[in-house]
C-alpha positions in Angstrom: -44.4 -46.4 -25.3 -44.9 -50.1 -24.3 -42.4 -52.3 -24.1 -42.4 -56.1 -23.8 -40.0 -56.8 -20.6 -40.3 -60.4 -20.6 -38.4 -60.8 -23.9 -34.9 -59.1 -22.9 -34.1 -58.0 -27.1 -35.5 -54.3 -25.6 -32.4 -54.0 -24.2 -30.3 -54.2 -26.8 -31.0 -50.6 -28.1 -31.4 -48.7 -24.9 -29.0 -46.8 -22.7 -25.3 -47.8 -22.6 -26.0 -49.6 -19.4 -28.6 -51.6 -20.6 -26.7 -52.4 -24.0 -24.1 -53.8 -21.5 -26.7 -55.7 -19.4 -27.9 -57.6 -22.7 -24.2 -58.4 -23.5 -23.6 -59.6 -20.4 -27.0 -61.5 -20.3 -26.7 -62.9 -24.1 -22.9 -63.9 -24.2 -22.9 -65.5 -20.6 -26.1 -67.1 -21.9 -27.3 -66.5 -18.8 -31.1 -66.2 -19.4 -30.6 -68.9 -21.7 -29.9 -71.4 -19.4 -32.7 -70.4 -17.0 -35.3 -70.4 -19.5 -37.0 -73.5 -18.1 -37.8 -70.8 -15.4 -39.6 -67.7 -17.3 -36.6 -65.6 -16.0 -37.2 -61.8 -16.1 -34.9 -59.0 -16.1 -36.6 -56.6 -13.5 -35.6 -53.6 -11.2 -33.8 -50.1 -12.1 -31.8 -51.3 -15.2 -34.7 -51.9 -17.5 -37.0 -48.5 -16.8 -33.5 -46.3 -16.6 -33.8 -45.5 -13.3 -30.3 -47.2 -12.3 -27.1 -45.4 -10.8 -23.7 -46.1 -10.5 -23.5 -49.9 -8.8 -26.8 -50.7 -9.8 -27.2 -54.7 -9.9 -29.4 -56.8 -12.9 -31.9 -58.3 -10.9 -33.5 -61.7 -12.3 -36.5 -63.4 -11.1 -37.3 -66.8 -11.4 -40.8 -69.1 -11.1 -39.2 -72.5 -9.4 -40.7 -75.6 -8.2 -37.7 -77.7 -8.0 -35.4 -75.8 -5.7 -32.4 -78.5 -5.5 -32.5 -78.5 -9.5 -32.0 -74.9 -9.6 -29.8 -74.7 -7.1 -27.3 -76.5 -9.2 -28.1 -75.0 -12.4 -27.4 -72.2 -10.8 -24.0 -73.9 -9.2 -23.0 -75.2 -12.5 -23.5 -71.9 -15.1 -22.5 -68.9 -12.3 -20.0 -70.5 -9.8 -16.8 -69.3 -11.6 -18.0 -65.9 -11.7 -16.3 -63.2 -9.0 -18.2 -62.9 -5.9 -20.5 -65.9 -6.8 -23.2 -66.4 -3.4 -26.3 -68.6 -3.4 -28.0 -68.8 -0.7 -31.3 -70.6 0.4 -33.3 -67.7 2.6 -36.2 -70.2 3.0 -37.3 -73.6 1.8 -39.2 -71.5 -1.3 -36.6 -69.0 -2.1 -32.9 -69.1 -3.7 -31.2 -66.0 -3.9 -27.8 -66.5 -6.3 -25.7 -63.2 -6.8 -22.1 -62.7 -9.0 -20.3 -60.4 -10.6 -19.4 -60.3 -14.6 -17.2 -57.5 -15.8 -17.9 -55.8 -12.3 -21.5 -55.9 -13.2 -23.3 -57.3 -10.4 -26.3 -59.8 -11.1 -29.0 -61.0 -8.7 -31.0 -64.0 -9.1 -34.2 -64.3 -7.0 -35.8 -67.5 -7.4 -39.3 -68.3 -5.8 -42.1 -70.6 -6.6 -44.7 -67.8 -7.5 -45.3 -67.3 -10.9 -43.0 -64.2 -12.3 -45.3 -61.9 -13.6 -46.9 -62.1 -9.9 -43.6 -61.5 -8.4 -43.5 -57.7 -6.6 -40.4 -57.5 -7.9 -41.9 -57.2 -11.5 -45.2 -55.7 -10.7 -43.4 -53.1 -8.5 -41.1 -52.1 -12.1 -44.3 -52.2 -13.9 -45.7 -49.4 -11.7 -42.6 -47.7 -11.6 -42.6 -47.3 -15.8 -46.1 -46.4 -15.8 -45.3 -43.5 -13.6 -42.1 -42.5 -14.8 -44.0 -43.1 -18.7 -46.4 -40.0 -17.1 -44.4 -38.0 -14.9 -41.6 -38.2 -17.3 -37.5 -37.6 -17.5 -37.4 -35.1 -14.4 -39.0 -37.5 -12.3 -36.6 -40.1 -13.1 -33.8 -37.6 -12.7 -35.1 -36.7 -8.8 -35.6 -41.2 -8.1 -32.0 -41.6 -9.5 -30.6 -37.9 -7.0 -32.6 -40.0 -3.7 -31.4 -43.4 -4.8 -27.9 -42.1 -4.9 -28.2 -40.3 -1.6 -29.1 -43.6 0.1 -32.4 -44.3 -0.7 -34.4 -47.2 -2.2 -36.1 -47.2 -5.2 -39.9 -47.7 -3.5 -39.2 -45.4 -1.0 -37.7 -42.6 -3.6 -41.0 -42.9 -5.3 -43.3 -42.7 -2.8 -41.4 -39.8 -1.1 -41.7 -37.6 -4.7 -45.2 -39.2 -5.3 -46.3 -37.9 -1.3 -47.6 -41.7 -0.6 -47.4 -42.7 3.2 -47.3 -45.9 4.8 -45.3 -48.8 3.8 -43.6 -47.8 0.4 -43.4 -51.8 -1.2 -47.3 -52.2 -0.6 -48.9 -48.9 -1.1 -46.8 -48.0 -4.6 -48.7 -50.8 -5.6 -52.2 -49.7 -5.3 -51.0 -46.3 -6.0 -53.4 -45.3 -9.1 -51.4 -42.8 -10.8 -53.9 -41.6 -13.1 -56.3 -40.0 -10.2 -52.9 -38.9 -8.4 -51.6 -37.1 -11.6 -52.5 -33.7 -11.1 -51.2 -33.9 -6.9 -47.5 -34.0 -8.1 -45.7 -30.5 -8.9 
């Protein structure tokens, strides 16, 4: 099954978390007002491999940074736990909380679908689409025992080195038959 992750409606019949996550997302109108942006929902909520405390991660192409950073003032500041935070001259990182859901908002001036944070979910479905619901079920056991999400794959998967780059070029199709 394919499904179109850069138009958020997917969500709407999916799992009870991600039924909450478009709520959230459509009545705070919180994609809405950072569609200039070509915002996508990425990370463990869309491919169902989230656990309890999960966040919604959002990723953002930005060129203006000081226009953003007050978009992002003016929609999500009166939200619990509100943080923005400029981690480099290229990067905004703007986290809150709605109905103790936690969102994240990573905003950097590379185009989104060229973000890892998108291409790395895209790998992660395409593996979890052929290893199937067990495999998901032993990411979601390591990511509750402390693990990250790249890391928990490449630990089941048996691929060395540094988990965020080499899950990447991981070709899952010639790797298929290696997993038990």
């Amino acid at each position: 099954m394919t499904v179109n992750f850069r138009n958020i409606d997917y969500l709407q019949t999916g799992n009870e978390v991600q039924r909450k996550t478009y709520r959230l997302l459509h009545d705070y109108q919180i994609v809405d007002c950072l569609k200039d942006y070509d915002p996508i929902v990425v990370g463990t909520i869309p491919i169902h491999i989230d656990i309890a405390g999960s966040d919604v991660d959002i990723i953002l192409y930005v060129q203006d940074f000081d226009v953003v950073e007050k978009i992002m003032c003016i929609n999500f500041s009166q939200h619990a736990h509100f943080r923005l935070q400029r981690a480099k001259s290229n990067v905004i990182v703007c986290s809150f909380s709605i109905e103790e859901q936690l969102f994240e908002i990573y905003a950097t001036d590379k185009a989104t679908e060229y973000q890892n944070g998108y291409l790395h979910m895209l790998k992660e479905y395409e593996i979890i689409q052929l290893r199937g619901e067990e495999f998901a079920e032993q990411v979601r056991r390591l990511k509750r025992s402390g693990m990250k999400t790249e890391p928990a794959f490449c630990r089941l998967l048996g691929i060395e080195g540094d988990p965020y780059m080499e899950l990447l070029l991981y070709n899952h199709v010639d790797n298929l038959m290696s997993y038990d």
